[in-house]
C-alpha positions in Angstrom: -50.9 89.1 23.7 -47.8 88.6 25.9 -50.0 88.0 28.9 -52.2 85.9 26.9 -48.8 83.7 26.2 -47.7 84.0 29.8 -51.2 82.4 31.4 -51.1 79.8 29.0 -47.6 78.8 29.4 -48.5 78.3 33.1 -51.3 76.3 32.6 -49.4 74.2 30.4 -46.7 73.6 33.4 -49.5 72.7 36.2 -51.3 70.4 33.7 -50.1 66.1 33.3 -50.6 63.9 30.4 -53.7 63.1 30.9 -56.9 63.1 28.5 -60.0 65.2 29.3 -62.6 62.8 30.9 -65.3 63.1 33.4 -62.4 62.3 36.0 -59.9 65.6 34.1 -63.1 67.1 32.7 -61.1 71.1 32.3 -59.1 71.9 29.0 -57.5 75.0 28.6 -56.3 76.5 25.0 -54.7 80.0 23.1 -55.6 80.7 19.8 -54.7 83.4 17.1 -55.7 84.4 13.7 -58.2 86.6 11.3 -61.3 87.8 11.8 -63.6 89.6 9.2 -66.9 91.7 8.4 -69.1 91.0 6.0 -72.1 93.6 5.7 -73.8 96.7 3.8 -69.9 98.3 2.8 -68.4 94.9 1.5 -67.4 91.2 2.3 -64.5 90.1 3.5 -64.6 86.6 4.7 -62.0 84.3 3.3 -60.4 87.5 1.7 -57.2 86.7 3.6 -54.5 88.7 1.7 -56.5 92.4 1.5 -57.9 92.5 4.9 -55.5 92.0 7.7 -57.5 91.5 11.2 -55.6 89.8 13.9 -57.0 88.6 17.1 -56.0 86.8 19.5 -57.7 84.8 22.4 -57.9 82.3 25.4 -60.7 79.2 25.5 -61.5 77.0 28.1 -63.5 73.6 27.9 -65.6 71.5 30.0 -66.1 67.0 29.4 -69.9 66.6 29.5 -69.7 63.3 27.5 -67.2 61.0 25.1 -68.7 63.4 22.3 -70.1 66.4 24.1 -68.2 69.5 25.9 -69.1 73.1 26.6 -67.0 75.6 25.6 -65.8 79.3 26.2 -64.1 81.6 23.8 -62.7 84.8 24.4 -61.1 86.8 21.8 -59.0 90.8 21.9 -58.6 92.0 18.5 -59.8 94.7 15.8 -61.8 95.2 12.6 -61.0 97.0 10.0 -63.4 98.0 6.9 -63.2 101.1 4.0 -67.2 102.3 2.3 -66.9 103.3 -1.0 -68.7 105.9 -3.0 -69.3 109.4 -2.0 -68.6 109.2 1.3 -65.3 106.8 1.0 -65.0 106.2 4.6 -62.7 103.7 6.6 -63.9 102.1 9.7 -61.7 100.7 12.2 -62.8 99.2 15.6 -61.5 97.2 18.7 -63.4 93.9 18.6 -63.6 92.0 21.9 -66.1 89.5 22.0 -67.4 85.9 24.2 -69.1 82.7 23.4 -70.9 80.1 25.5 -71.2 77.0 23.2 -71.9 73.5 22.9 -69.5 71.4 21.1 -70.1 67.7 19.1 -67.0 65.9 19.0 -67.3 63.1 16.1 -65.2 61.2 17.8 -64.0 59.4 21.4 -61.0 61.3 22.6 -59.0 58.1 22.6 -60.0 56.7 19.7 -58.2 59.0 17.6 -55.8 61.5 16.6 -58.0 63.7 14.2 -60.8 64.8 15.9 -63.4 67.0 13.6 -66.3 69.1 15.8 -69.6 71.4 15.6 -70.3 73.8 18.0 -73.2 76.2 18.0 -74.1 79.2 21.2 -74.7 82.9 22.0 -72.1 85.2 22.5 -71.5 89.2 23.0 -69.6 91.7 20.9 -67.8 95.0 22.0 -67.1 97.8 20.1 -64.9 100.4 21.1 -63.6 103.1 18.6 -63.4 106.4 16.5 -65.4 107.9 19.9 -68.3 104.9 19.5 -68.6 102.3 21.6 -70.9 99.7 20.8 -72.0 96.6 22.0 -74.1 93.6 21.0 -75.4 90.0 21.0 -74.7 87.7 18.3 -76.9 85.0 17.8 -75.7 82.3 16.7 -72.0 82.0 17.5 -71.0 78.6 15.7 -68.8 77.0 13.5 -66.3 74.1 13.0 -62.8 72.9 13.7 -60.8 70.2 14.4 -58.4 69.2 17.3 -55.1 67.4 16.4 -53.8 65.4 19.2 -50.3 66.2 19.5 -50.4 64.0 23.2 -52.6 62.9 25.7 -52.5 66.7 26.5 -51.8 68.7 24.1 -53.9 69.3 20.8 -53.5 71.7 18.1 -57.0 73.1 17.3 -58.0 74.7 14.1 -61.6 76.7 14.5 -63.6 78.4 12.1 -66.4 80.8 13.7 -69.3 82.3 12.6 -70.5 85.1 14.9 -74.2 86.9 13.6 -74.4 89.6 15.0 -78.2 91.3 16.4 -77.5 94.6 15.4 -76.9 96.6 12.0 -75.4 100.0 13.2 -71.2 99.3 13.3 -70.8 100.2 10.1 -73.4 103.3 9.8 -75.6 101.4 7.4 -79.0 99.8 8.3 -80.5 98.6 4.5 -82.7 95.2 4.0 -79.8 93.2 3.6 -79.5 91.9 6.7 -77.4 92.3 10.0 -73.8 92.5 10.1 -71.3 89.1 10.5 -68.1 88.2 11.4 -65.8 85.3 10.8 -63.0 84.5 13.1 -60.2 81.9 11.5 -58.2 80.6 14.0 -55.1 78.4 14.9 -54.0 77.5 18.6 -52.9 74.7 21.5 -55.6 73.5 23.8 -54.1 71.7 27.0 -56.0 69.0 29.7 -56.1 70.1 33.4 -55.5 67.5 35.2 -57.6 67.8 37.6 -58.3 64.6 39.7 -55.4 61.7 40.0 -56.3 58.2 38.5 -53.1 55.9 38.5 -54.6 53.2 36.2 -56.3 55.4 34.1 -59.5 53.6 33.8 -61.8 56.9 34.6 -62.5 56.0 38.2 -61.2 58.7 40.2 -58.3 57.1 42.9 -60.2 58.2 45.9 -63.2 56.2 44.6 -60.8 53.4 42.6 -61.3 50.1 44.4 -59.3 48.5 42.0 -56.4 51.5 41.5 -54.4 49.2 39.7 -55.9 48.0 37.0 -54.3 46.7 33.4 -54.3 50.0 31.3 -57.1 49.4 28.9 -59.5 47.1 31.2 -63.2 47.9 30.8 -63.9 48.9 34.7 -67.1 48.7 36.6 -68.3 52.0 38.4 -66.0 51.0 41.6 -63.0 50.9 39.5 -62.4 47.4 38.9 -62.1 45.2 35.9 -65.4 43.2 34.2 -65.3 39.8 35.3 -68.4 37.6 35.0 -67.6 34.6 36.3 -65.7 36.0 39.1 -62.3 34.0 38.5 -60.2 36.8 39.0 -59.4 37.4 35.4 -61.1 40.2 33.6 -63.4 39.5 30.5 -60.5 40.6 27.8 -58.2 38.0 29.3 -60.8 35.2 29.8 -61.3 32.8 27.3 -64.1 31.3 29.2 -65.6 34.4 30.9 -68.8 32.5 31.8 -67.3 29.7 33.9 -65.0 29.9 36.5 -61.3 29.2 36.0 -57.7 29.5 37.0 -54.8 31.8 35.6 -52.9 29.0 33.7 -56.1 28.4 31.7 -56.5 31.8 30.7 -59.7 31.5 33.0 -60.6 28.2 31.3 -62.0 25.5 34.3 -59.6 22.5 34.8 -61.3 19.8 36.6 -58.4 17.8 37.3 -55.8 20.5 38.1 -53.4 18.9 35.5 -52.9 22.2 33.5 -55.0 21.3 30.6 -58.6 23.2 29.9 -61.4 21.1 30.5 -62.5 21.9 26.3 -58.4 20.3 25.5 -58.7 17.6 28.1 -59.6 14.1 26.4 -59.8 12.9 30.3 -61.4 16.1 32.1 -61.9 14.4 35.6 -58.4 12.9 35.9 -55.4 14.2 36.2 -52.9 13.3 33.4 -49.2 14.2 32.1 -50.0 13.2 28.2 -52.5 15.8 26.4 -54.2 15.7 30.2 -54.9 11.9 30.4 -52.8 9.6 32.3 -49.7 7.6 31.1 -49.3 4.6 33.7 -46.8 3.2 32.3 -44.6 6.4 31.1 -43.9 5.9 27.7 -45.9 8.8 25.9 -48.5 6.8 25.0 -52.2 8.2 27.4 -53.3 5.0 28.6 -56.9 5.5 26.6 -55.1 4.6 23.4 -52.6 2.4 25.4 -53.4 -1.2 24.2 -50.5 -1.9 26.7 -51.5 0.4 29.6 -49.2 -1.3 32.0 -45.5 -1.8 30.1 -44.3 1.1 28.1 -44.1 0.6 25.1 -43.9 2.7 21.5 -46.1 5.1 20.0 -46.0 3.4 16.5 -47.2 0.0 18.2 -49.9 1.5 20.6 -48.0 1.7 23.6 -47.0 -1.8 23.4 -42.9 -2.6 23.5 -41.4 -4.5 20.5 -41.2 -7.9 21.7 -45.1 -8.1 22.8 -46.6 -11.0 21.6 -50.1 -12.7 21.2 -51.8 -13.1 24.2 -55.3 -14.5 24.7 -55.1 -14.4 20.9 -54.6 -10.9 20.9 -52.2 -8.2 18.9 -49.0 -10.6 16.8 -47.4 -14.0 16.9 -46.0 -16.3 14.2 -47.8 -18.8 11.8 -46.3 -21.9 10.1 -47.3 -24.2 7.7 -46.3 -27.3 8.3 -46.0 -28.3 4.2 -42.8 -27.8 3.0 -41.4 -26.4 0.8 -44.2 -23.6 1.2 -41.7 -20.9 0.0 -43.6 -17.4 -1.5 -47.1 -18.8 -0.7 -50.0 -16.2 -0.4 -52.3 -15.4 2.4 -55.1 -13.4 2.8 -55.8 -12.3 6.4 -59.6 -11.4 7.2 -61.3 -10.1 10.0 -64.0 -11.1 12.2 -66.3 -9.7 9.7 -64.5 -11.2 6.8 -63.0 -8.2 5.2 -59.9 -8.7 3.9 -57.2 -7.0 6.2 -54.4 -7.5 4.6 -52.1 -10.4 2.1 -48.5 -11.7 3.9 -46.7 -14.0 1.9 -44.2 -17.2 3.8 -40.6 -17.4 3.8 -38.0 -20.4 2.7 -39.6 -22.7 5.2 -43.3 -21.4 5.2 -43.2 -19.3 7.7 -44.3 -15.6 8.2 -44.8 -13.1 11.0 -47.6 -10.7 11.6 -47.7 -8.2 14.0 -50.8 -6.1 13.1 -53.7 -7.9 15.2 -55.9 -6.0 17.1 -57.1 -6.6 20.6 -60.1 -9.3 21.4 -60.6 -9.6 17.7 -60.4 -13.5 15.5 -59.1 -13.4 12.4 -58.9 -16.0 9.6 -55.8 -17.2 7.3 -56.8 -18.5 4.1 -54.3 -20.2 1.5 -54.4 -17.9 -2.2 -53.6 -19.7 -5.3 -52.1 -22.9 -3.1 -49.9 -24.6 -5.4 -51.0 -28.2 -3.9 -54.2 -30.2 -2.2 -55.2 -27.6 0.7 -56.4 -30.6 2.5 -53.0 -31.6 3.1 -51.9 -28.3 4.4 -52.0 -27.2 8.6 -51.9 -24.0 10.0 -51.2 -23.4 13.5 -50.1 -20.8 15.6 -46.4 -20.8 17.9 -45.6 -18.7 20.7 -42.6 -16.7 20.5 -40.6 -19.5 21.9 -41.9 -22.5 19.3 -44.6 -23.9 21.7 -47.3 -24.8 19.3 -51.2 -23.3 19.8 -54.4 -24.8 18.6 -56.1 -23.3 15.4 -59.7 -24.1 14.9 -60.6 -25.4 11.6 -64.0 -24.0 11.0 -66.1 -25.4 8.2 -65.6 -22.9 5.1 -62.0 -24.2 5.4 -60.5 -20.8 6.9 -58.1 -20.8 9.9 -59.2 -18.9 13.5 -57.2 -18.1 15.5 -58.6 -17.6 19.3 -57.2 -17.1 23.1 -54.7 -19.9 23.4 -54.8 -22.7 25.8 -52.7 -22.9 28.9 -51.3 -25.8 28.4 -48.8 -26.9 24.8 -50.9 -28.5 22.3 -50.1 -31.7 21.5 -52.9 -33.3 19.7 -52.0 -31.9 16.3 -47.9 -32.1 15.4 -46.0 -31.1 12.2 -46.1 -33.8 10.0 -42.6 -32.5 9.3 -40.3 -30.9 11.6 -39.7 -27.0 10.2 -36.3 -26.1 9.1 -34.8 -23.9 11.3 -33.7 -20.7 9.6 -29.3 -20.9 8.8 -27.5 -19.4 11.4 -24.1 -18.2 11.3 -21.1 -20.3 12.0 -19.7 -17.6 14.0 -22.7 -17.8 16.5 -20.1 -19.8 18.7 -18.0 -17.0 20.0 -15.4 -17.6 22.8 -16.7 -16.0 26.4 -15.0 -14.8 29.5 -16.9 -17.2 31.3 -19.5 -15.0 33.0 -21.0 -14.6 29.5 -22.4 -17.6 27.9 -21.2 -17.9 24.4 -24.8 -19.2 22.9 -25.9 -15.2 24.6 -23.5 -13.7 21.7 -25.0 -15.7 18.7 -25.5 -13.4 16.0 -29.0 -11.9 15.2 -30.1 -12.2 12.0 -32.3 -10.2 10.0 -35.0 -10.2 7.2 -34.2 -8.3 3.9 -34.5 -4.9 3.7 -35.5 -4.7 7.3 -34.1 -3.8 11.0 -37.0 -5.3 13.0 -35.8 -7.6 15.4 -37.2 -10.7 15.2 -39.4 -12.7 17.8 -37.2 -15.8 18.2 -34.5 -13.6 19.3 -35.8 -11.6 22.4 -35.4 -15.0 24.9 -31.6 -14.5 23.7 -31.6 -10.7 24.1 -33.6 -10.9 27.4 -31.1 -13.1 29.0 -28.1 -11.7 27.3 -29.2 -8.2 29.2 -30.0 -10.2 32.7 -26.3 -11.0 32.3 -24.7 -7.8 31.4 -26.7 -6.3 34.2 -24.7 -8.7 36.7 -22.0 -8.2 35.3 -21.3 -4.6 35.1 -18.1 -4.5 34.5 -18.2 -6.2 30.9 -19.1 -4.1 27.9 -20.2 -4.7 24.3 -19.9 -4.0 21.2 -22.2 -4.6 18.5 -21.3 -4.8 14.5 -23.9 -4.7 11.8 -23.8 -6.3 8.4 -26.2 -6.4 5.3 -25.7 -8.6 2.1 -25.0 -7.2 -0.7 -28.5 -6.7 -2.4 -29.1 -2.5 -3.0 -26.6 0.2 -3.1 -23.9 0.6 -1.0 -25.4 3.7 0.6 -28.6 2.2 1.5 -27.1 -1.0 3.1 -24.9 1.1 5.4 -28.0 3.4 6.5 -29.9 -0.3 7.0 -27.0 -1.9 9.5 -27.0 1.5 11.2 -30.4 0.8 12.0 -30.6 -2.4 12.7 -27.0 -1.8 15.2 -29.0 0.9 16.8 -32.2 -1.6 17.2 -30.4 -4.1 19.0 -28.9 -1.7 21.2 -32.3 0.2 21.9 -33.6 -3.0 23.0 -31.1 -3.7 25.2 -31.0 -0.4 27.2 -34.9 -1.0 27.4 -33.8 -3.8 29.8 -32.0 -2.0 31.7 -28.3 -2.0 30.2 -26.5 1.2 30.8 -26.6 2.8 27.3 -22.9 3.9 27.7 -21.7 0.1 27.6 -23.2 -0.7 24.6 -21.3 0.5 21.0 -23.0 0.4 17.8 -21.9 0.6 14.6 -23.4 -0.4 11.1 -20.7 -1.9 8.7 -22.7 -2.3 5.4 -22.1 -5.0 3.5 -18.7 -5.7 4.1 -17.0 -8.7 6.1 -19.7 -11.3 4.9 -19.4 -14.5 6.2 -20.7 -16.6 3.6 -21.6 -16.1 -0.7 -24.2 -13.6 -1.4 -25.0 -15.2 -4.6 -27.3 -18.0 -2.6 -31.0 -17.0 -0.5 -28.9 -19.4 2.1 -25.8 -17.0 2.2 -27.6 -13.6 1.9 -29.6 -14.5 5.2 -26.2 -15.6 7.0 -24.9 -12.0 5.9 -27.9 -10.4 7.3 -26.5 -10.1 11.0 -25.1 -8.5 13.6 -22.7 -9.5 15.8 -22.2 -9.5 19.6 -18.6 -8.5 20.7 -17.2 -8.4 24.1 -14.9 -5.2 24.5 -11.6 -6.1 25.6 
């Protein structure tokens, strides 16, 4: 047994982590346990506690197959077995004995720890004892076991075999009952050989790898090297598009336009593009396909287009007037070219309103709701964003289009009464250096409840910003006010905006954002009573200040 231990132990030290494949195909083991007769005198098997026959043995394996190895098992032990009746004789016998089988392994060797098996061969029995020596086939030599995988090497195998034996003679008794048996129940370690180096470990043998480097779990072709269809470069488990060719930063996905983007994500395939793969000409976010202002950057929420676009050719915003006064709270619905209703805006003080929600090369129609007053004597017409009146053509269902505007000011129909200007602020007059017009500091006012700038004021912000940029030594500051309609909380939240709108618009022409401070001031500091519509809209401001 010793020796038995010793031979093992060295194969143990010349083996390597490394499972039994047709590359390592050799496994070694040493087993111990029971074995048992069962014949004419009595039965033992499975009789553990009365019957005490030890063995103990070597076994050697060969890899045919994932499921499939031959096997060897050698076993040195004894036997042991007492007749009963008149003659009341005990036997007791060396038992050496040899298998050849072939072994079923349910399943793969890496698949799983618990590994359950068949096996089924021939083997030989000898004898040797009380001056007999005896010898004999035993056919079959099967059984079961399983094989726990303490490592990539090393299993503990439990084995139950079954050895019949061809002749009747050990135990001096030859009835009808049939030839004698023997069970062997054993417990042991069974170690790989490694036998043949493979650094990637993909069952291609080194010398024969032409790929020896391979991921550790690639599926490898019979040279060695990772399954890749379309020939990219990256194998099949890595490829999300393993029929077409593709690069690395596509996980193997084709990318026409070498802008990063997969062809399947790209909205623009065949040209190169920073936003979602398309391009962005003007840089503002916006891909120029859904860019209704492809050429001046804009913001997302108005299509690319910047805040003070206005109608051009008829397209996208501009301002409406009646010319009727007063006009105050009038209704109007706004219809497509189709002449679904789009949407109902409603004018101001001096019947005016804005609308900025046109879309590109469509007409659209204004119609009066609920006109308090002869329509006939009503005119719509449509200004630019610095007053210059366009043409609106009256079409005969009495609604309003409104088309691409003439070059030149229309003069052929004027207000029959000149529009009130909205009340300014008598502090619009502020005192300059001198390189800063004063009328350039005039305070912007605002509508209720809202921080959009309006359109009358970009000429002042435009040229207010063509100064500061010439002057870059002056700095402002700007101070925004709300009247006191809502909570206290929500007016100073609304001047924070609309200081921070006014500011934003600025730096989009170029001002330095660090010469510009903004604060909101809620509704403090009014300049006029907000207990008048006049007042409120003074109070609705915010002022221009040059920092000392």
């Amino acid at each position: 047994m010793k020796r038995i231990l010793l031979i093992f132990c060295l194969f143990i030290g010349l083996t390597s982590v490394s499972a039994q494949t047709k590359q390592n195909p050799w496994s070694i083991g040493i087993h111990a346990g029971s074995e048992q007769y069962n014949g004419e005198i009595e039965n033992q098997f499975f009789n553990f506690f009365d019957h005490h026959n030890g063995f103990a043995g070597l076994s050697a394996s060969r890899y045919l197959s994932p499921h499939l190895d031959v096997g060897l098992d050698l076993t040195l032990g004894d036997i042991k077995f007492t007749s009963t009746g008149e003659s009341n004789r005990r036997y007791r016998f060396n038992m050496n004995q040899a298998n050849l089988h072939l072994q079923y392994n349910f399943f793969n060797y890496n698949d799983v720890k618990l590994r359950p098996f068949v096996f089924a061969g021939i083997g030989m029995i000898a004898f040797d004892g009380e001056g007999e020596n005896q010898s004999n086939l035993t056919l079959p030599a099967a059984g079961l076991g399983v094989n726990y995988k303490l490592n990539e090497q090393v299993s503990i195998r439990y084995q139950n075999t079954l050895l019949v034996s061809d002749g009747d003679e050990i135990d001096n008794r030859t009835d009808e009952s049939g030839n004698d048996m023997f069970l062997q129940t054993s417990i042991g370690l069974a170690a790989v050989i490694k036998s043949t180096s493979d650094l990637d470990r993909d069952g291609v043998a080194d010398k024969n790898d032409e790929c020896p480097e391979t991921e550790l779990g690639m599926k490898v072709d019979k040279k060695g090297c990772a399954i890749d269809l379309d020939l990219d470069g990256i194998p099949n488990e890595r490829d999300k598009c393993p029929s077409d060719p593709g690069f690395e930063y596509t996980n193997g996905c084709p990318d026409s336009d070498n802008d990063s983007i997969p062809n399947a994500d790209d909205p623009c395939p065949n040209i190169a593009g920073s936003v979602n793969g398309c391009p962005d000409s003007d840089g503002d976010g916006v891909a120029d396909i859904d860019d209704k202002c492809p050429n001046e950057a804009g913001l997302e929420n108005l299509s690319g287009c910047p805040e003070e676009a206005i109608v051009e050719e008829g397209k996208r915003m501009g301002v409406f007037e009646y010319n009727e006064l007063p006009l105050e709270n009038q209704a109007l619905v706004v219809l497509d070219e189709n002449g679904n209703p789009v949407d109902t805006i409603y004018t101001d003080d001096e019947g005016r309103f804005e609308f900025t929600a046109l879309e590109a090369d469509q007409n659209y129609s204004l119609r009066p709701i609920n006109l308090d007053g002869d329509p006939s004597a009503v005119e719509i017409y449509l200004t630019d964003d610095s007053g210059n009146r366009r043409d609106a053509e009256e079409t005969e269902d009495g609604k309003f289009v409104f088309t691409a505007p003439k070059d030149q000011v229309a003069d052929k129909k004027q207000p029959k009464e000149e529009v009130k200007k909205e009340p300014k602020s008598e502090k619009k007059e502020v005192p300059s250096d001198g390189t800063i017009p004063a009328d350039l500091l005039a305070d912007i006012n605002f509508d209720s409840e809202s921080f959009n700038i309006k359109i009358k004021y970009y000429d002042q912000l435009n040229r207010l910003a063509a100064a500061l940029n010439k002057q870059s030594d002056i700095n402002i500051t700007l101070f925004a006010y709300a009247d006191s309609t809502g909570p206290a909380d929500y007016n100073q939240r609304l001047t924070d905006n609309r200081a921070d709108r006014v500011k934003r618009y600025l730096v989009k022409k170029g001002v330095s954002a660090s010469r510009i401070d903004a604060m909101g001031k809620g509704e403090e500091s009014p300049i006029a009573t907000n207990l008048t519509q006049e007042g409120r809209a003074q109070n609705r401001r915010v002022e221009i200040r040059l920092k000392d």
